[in-house]
N, C-alpha and C positions, 0 to 999 in steps of 0.2 A: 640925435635920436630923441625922441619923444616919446611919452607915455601917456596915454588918454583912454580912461573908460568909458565904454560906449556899448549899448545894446547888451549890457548883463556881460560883458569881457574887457580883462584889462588890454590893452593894445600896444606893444613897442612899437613903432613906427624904424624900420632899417633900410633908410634912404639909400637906393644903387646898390642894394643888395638883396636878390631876393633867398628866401628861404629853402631849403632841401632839408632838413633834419633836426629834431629838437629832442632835447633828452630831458627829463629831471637829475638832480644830484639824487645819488643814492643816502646821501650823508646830512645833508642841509636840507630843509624844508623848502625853505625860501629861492633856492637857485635852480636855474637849469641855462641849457647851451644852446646854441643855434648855431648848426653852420649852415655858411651863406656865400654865395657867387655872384660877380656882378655878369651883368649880361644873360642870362639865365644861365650860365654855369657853360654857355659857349664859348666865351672869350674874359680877357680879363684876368682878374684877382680873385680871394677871397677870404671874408673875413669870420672867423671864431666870435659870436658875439656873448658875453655873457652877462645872463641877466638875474637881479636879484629881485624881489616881490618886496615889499614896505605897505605901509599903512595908509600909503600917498598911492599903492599902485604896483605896475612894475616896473623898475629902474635900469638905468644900464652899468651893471658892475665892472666890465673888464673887455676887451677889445683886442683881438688878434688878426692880424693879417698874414695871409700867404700869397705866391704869385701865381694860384692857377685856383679853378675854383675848387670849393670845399663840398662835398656830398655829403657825407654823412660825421656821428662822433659818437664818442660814448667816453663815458667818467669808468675813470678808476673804481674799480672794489675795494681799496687797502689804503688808496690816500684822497683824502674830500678835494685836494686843489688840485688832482692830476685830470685831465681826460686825452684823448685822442683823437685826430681829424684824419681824414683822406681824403683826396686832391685828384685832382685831372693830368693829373702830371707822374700817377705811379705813383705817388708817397705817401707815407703817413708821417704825422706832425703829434710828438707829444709835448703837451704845456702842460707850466707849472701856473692855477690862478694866481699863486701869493705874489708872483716875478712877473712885474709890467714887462717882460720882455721878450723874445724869437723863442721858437719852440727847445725843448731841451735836446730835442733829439730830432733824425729826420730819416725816418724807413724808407730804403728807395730800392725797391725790386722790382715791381710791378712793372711791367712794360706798357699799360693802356690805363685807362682810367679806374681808379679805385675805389667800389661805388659803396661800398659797405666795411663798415667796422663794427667789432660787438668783443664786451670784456667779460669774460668768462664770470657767472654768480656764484657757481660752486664752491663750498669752501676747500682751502690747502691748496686749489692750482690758482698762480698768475699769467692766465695766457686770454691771450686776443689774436682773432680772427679777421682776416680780410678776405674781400672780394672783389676781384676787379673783372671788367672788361677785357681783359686778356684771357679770360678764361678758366683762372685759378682762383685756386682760396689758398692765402697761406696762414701758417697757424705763427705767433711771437709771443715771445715774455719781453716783455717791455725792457727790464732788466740786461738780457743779451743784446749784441749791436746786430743782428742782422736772423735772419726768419729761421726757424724752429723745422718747418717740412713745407710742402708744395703740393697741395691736392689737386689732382689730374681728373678729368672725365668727364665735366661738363663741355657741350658741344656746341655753345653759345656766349651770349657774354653775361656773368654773374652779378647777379642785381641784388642778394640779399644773402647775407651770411650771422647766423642766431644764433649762439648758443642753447644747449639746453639747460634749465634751470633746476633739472634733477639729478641727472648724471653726468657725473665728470669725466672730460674729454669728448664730446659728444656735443656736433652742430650740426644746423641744417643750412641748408641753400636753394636758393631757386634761381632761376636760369632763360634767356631767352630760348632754352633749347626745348623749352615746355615742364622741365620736370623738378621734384623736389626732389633733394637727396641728402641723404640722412650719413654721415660721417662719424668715424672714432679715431682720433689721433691715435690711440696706441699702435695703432693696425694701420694707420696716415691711406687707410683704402676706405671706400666707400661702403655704408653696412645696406643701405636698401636705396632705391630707384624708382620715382612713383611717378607716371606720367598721367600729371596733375592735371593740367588743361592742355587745350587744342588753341594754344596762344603762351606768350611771353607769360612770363609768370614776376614778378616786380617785387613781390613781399611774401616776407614768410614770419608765424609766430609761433612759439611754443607755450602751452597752457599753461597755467604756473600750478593746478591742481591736479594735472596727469600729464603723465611723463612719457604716456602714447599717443598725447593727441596735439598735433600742430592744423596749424589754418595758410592759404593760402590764399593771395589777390592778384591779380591777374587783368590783362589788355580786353578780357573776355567781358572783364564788368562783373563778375561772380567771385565770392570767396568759398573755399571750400575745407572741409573740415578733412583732419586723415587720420583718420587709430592705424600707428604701426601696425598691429599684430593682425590686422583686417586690413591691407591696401588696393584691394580691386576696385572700390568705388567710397566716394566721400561718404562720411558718416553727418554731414551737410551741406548744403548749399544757399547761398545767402544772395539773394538778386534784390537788386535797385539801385544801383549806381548804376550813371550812364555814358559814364568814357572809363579807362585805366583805372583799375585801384593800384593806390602807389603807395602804401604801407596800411600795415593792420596790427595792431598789438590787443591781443587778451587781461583782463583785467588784472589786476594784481590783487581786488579784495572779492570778486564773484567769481564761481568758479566757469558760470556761462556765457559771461558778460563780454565783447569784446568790440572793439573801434577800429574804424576803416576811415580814411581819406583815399582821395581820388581828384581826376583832372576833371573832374567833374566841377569843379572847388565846392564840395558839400563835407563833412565828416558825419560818417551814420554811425550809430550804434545800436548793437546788435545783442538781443539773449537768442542763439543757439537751439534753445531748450524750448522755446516757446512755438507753438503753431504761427501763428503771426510771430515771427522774431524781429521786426522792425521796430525798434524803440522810440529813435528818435533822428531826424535829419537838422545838422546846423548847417546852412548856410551865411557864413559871417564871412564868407573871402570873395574876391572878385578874380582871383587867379586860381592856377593850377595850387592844388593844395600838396605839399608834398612831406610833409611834418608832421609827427604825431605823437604824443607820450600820454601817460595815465600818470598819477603820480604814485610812487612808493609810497607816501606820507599823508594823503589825505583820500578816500575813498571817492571824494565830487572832484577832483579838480583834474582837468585836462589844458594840456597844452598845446598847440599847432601853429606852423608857419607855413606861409606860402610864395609862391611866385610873384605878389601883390606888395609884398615890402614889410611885409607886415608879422609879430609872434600875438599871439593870440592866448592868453590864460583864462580859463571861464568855467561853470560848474553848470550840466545842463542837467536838465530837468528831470531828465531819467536818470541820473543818478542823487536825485536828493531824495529818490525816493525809491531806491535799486529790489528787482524782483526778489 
């Protein structure tokens, strides 16, 4: 693997493995994750890739293999070297960075593929959520050897599972079955049901400045904004991608500010708040873009990986100089 910057972004080069999912460390400035599938995540392997940023660029710190592909991860809340993978094989995969070695652990419920993982921010609880293609989310504490509850009722296969970053106990989901829906472990039933588009629904975010309003992106090429306590119709809508949006995450230091990738291979960013809300379009991939993060630690730096082999670290332009 190589590192080369080019056109204003650092670049890892992830030969025979293309990208689905990239996190920042909540802990480390310098690291974040990528998981990765060979073959576009049809057949094959996949590999955990972890990278650390330097003065030279960004480097490759640490390397994990599984034998199906890897979709999504997310880092621990409580220890900087833990995160979590899910796999096409029903499982999830927790590593330890500091142990060059196999995961510590291996979740295996999930009947279909596992497309979403996300670790709970709120403080006092340790629990993570999955989402697979079988249809369910289930909820774990990493701690326990086996899942916590099983949430029932989506009518398609679950493409995205978020926690909320206000309230604890409390995630969302979106679904091929068109809708979002908004959950409470305590009650392990579903608290609302928004039939968000007239299309697959791929990604879901929660704002990190209200704790009513999440986004959603969609097959439809539209991201749509939702206020809980208002859900008959979006409180926005955001057009200009031109195939799948395949994740979106809201900013962690603006409260309107929010980024969307798509198969488009473009990542736009978006202010919400604006009449023109189009900030700005990066096209720096030549594949499906499927990756995306903002960082917790610095307010310019984004990260993304795609189907082209490639992670990507770069600070665009709208944000060095943010509404």
């Amino acid at each position: 693997m190589s590192a080369a910057p080019g056109g204003g972004a650092q670049t890892l080069r992830t030969p025979g493995r293309h990208g689905y999912a990239v996190e920042f460390s909540p802990y480390l400035p310098g690291r974040l994750a990528c998981a990765s599938s060979q073959y576009y995540g049809i057949a094959g392997c996949g590999t955990l890739i972890v990278l650390e940023q330097n003065e030279a660029g960004i480097g490759h710190f640490r390397s994990f293999d599984w034998n199906d592909g890897l979709f999504d991860v997310t880092w621990s809340e409580n220890n900087e070297h833990v995160l979590i993978t899910c796999s096409g094989d029903g499982s999830l995969q927790l590593w330890d960075t500091a142990e060059a070695t196999g995961p510590l652990q291996v979740f295996k419920e999930h009947t279909q593929e596992v497309y979403s993982i996300d670790w709970s921010q709120t403080r006092g609880e340790q629990l993570v959520v999955s989402g697979s293609w079988d249809q369910t989310a289930k909820l774990w504490d990493p701690a326990v050897g086996k899942s916590l509850c099983t949430f029932r009722g989506h009518e398609g296969v679950i493409y995205s599972t978020i926690w909320s970053p206000h309230i604890p106990g409390c995630f969302a989901s979106t679904s091929g079955d068109q809708t979002l829906r908004v959950w409470d472990v305590k009650t392990s039933g579903v608290k609302i049901v928004i039939p968000a588009h007239q299309a697959e629904i791929l990604s879901c975010d929660w704002c990190k400045y209200n704790e009513n309003l999440l986004v959603t992106g969609a097959v439809d090429c539209s991201l749509r904004g939702w206020d809980l306590r208002n859900i008959r119709q979006p409180v926005f809508e955001l057009l200009g991608h031109t195939y799948a949006i395949r994740r979106v995450k809201f900013s962690p230091f603006h409260a309107s500010l929010l980024a969307s990738c798509s198969y488009d291979f473009t990542v736009r960013f978006w202010n919400f708040s604006k009449p023109d809300p189009l900030l700005e379009t990066v096209e720096h991939h030549t594949e499906f873009t499927c990756g995306l993060d903002l960082s917790l630690h610095s307010p310019t730096q984004v990260a993304d990986c795609a189907w082209d082999e490639t992670v990507k670290i770069y600070t665009p332009a709208c944000l060095m100089n943010p509404p």
